[in-house]
C-alpha positions as CSV (number, residue, x, y, z in Angstrom):
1,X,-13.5,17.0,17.4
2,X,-12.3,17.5,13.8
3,X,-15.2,17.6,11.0
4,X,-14.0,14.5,9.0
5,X,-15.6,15.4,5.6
6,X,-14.0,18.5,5.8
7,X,-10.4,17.3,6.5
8,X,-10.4,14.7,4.0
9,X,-11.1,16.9,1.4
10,X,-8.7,19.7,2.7
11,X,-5.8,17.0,2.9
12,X,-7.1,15.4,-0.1
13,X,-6.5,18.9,-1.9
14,X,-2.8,19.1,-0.7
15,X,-1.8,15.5,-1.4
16,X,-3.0,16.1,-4.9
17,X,-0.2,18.7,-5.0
18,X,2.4,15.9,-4.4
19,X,0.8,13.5,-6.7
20,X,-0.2,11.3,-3.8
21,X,-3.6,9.2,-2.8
22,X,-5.4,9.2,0.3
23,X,-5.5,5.7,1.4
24,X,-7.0,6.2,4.6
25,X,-7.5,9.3,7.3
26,X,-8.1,8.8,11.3
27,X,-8.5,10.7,13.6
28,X,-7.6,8.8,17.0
29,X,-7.7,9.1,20.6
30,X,-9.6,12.5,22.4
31,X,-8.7,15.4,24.5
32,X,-4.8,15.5,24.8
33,X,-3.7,12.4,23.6
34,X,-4.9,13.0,19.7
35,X,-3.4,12.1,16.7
36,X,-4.4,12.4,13.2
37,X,-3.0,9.0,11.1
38,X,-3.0,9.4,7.3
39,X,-2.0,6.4,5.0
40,X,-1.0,7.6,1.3
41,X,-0.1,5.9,-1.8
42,X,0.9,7.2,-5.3
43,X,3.0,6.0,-8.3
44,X,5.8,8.0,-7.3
45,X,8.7,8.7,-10.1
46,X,9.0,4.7,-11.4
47,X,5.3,3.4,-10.8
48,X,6.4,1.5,-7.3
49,X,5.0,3.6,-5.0
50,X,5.8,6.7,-2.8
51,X,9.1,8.4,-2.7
52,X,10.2,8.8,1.7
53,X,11.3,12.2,0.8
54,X,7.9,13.3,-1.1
55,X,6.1,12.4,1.8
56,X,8.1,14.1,4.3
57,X,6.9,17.0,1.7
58,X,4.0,16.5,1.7
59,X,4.1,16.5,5.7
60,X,4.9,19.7,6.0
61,X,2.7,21.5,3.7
62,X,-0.2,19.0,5.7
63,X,1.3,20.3,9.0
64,X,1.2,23.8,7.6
65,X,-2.7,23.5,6.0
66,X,-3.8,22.1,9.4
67,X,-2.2,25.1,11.6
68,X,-3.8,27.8,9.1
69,X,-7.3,26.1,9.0
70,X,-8.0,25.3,12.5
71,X,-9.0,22.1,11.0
72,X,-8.1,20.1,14.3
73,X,-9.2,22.5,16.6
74,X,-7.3,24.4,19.3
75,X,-6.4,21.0,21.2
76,X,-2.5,19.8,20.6
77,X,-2.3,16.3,18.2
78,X,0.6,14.6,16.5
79,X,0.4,14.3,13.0
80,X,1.4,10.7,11.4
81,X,1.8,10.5,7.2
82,X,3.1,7.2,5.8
83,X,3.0,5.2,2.9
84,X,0.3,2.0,2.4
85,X,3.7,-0.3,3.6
86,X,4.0,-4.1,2.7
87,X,1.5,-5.2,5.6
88,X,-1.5,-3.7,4.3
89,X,-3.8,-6.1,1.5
90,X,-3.8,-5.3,-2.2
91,X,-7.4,-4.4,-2.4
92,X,-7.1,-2.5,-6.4
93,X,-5.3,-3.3,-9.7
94,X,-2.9,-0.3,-9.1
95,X,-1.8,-2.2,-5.7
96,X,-1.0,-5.4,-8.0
97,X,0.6,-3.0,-10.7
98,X,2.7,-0.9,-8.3
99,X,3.9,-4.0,-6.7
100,X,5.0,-5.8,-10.0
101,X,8.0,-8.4,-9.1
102,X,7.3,-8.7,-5.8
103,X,6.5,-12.0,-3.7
104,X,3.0,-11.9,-2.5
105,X,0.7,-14.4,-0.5
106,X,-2.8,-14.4,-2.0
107,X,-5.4,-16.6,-0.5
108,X,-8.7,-17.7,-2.3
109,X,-11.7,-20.0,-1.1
110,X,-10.0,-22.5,-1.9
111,X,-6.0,-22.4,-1.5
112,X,-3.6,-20.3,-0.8
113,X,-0.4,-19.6,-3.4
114,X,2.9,-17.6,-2.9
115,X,4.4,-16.5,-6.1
116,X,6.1,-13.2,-7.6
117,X,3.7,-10.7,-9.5
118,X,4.8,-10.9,-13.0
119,X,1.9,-8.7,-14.3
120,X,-1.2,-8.0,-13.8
121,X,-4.3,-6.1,-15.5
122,X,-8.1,-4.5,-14.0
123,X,-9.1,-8.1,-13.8
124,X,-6.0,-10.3,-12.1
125,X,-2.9,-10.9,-11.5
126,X,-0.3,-13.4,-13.4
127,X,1.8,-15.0,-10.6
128,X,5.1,-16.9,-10.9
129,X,5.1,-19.8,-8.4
130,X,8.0,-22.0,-7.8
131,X,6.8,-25.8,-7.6
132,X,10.0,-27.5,-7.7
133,X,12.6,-25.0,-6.0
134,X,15.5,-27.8,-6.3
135,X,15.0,-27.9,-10.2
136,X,14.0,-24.6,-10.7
137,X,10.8,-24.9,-12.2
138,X,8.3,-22.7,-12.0
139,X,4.6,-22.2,-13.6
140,X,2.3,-19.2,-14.3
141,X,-0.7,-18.8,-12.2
142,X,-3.8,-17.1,-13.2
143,X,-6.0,-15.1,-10.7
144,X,-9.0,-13.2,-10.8
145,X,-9.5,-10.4,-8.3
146,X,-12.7,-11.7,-7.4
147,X,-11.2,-15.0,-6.7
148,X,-8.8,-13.6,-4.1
149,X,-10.3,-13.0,-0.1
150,X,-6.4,-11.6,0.6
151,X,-3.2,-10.6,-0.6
152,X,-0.3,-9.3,1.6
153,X,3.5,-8.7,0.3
154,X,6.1,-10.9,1.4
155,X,8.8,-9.3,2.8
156,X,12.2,-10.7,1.8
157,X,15.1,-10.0,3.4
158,X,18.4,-10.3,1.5
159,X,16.2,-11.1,-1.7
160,X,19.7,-10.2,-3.9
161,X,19.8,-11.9,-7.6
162,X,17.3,-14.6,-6.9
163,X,15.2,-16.7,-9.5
164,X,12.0,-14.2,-10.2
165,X,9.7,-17.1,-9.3
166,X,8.6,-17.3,-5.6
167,X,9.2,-19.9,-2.5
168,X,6.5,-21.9,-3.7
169,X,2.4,-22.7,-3.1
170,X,1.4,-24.0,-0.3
171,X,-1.5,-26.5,-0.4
């Protein structure tokens, strides 16, 4: 089986060519049936995240690294390298930051709010909540990291030119 240490750091080293992270690196399955699963993340060229097409790139010169090295040994694998996506939790102040204007669901000890990220610093996270969607209103919410258990995207289909405030808090 693959050294782990020793493939992190090797894909580490080419990711760092692309200007991308290594979120996460697993190696699954045994014999025939391997695969080798690498999460990424990164600014990209406007701060959002990942471009598709870098990390197709960076794919390829992965693919290439591995089939030099030997790193995976002489047994076949797949290779899998995508972005972080929308189901995985903000866990860091750049997941808040690269997600600015997004909706997100963050639940805390004691409630759970839905609201759009309207900015957010090392410590929190600013969050737009809609409490009277007929009307329009909305308020600023305040939250500390260390406040929040989880925090997932909402994915919005067909968002188009809607208010910036989000679908509300739930109690």
């Amino acid at each position: 089986m693959a050294d782990t240490e020793r493939l992190t750091t090797a894909v580490t080293s080419v990711l760092d060519e692309f200007e991308l992270e290594l979120e996460s690196l697993d190696v699954i399955g045994g014999g025939k049936s391997r695969k080798l699963r690498i999460i990424v993340d990164g600014d990209g060229p406007e701060g959002r995240g990942p471009l598709v097409d870098d990390i197709a790139s960076a794919s390829r010169a992965i693919s290439g690294m591995l089939d030099e090295t030997g790193l995976m040994g002489e047994q076949s694998y797949a290779l899998e390298l995508s972005s972080r996506g929308t189901s995985r939790p903000l866990t860091h102040p750049k997941h808040w930051r690269r997600n600015n204007g997004r909706l997100v669901r963050c639940v805390t000890a004691d409630d759970t709010t839905v609201g759009r990220i309207a900015r957010s610093d090392d410590e929190g996270v600013e969050l737009t909540v809609m409490v009277n969607e007929k009307k329009g209103l909305t308020e600023s919410v305040r939250l500390e990291y260390c406040d929040i258990d989880k925090a997932t995207i909402e994915v919005e289909l067909g968002r188009g030119n809607r208010s910036a405030a989000g679908s509300g808090k739930d109690s």
